[in-house]
C-alpha positions in Angstrom: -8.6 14.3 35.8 -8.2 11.0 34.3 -6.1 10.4 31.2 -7.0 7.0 29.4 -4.8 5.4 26.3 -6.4 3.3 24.4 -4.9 0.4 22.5 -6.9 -0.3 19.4 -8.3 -3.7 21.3 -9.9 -1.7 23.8 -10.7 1.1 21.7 -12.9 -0.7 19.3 -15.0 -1.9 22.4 -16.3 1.6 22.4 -17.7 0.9 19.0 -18.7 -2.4 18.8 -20.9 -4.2 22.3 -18.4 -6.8 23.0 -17.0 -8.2 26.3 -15.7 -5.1 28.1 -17.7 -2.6 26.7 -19.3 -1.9 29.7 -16.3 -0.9 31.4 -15.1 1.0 28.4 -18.3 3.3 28.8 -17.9 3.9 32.2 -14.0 5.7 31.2 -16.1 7.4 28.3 -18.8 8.7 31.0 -16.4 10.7 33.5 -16.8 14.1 33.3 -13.1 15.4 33.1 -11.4 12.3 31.5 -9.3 12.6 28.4 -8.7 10.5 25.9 -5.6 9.5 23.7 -5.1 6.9 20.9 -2.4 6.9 18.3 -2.0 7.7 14.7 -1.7 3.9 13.8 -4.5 2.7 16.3 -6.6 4.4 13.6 -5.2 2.5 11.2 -5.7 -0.9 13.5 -9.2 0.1 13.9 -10.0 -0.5 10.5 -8.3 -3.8 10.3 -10.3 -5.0 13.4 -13.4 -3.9 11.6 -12.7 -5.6 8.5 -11.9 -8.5 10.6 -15.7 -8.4 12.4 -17.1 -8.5 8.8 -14.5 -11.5 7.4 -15.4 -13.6 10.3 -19.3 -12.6 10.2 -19.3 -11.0 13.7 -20.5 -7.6 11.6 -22.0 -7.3 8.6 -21.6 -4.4 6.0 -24.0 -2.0 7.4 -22.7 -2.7 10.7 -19.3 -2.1 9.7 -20.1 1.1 7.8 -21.8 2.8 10.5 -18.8 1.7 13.0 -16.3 3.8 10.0 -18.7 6.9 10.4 -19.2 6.7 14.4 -15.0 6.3 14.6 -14.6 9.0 12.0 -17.1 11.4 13.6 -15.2 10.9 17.1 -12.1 11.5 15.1 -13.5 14.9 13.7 -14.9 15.7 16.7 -11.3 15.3 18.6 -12.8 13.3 21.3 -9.5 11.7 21.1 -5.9 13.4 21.2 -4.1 11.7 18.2 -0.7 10.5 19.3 1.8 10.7 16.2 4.1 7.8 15.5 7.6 9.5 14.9 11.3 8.8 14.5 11.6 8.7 18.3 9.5 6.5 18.1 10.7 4.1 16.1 13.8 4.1 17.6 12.2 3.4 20.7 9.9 0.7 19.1 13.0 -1.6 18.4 14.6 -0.8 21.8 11.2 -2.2 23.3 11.6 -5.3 20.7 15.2 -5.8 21.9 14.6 -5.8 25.4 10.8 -7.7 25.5 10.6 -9.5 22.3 12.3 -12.6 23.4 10.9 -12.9 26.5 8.0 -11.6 27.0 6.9 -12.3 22.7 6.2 -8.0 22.3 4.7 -7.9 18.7 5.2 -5.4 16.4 2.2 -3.7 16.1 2.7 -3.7 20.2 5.7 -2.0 20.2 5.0 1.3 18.4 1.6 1.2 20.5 3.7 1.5 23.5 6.6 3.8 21.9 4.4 6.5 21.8 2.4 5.7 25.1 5.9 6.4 26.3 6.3 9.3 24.6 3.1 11.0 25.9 3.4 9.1 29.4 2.2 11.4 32.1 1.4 11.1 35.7 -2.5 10.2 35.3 -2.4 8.5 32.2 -3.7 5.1 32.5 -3.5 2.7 29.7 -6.5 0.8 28.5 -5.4 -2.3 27.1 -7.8 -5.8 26.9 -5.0 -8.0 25.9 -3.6 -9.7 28.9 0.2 -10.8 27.3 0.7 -6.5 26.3 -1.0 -5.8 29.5 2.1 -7.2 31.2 4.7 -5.8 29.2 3.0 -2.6 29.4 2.8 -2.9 33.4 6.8 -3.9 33.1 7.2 -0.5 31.8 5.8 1.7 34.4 2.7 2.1 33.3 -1.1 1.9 35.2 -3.2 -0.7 33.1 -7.1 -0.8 32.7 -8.1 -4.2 31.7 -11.6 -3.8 30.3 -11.5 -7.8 30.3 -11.0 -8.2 34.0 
């Protein structure tokens, strides 16, 4: 069994047709995968909504029915919620100390990989369609799914 974490770039190609998409549904159609996100990728998701809609890649109907689908999946526990804790933070600026110079880890991509450390099992595969936290993610150990590639 497959597990896949998403990071809220890849995760919202499950939602909204975009390049990638089709290998994003291809994760979603194995029969024993599981699926993890974190507590602030739900957060994120909204943002990159709102963002479609600014930009006019969505409109408000579209958006909308992308909150209830998300939601729904939410409710549904298609996805195992990852919480962002103290350990977590600590780890977050550990992760800025070491790749923030070098390798420009953002923020937002630090906790996102803090807790994809914290959950970090032998099968879990992370899903991530941005190629500059692709690397840092792969410098940490980790199995990457580029959905861009």
């Amino acid at each position: 069994m497959n597990t896949y974490f998403f990071d809220t770039n890849a995760l919202v190609k499950r939602y909204h047709r975009e390049d990638g998409t089709d290998l994003i549904d291809r994760l979603f159609s194995e029969s024993d995968a599981g699926f993890v996100i974190s507590d602030i990728s739900i957060i994120e998701f909204y943002s990159a909504i709102a963002l479609k809609v600014r930009t006019g890649e969505i409109d408000e109907t579209n958006f909308i029915s992308l909150r209830k689908l998300f939601a729904q999946d939410i409710k549904n526990k298609i996805y195992k919620i990852a919480e962002f804790t103290e350990s977590e933070k600590k780890e977050s600026v550990n992760l800025l100390l070491k790749h923030g110079k070098n390798n420009s880890l953002k923020t937002l991509d630090a906790i996102q990989l803090s807790i994809m450390k914290s959950v970090k099992h032998k099968k879990m595969k992370i899903v991530c369609a941005d190629e500059k936290f692709c690397k840092i993610i792969l410098l940490e150990g980790f199995e990457v799914v580029n959905p861009m590639r």
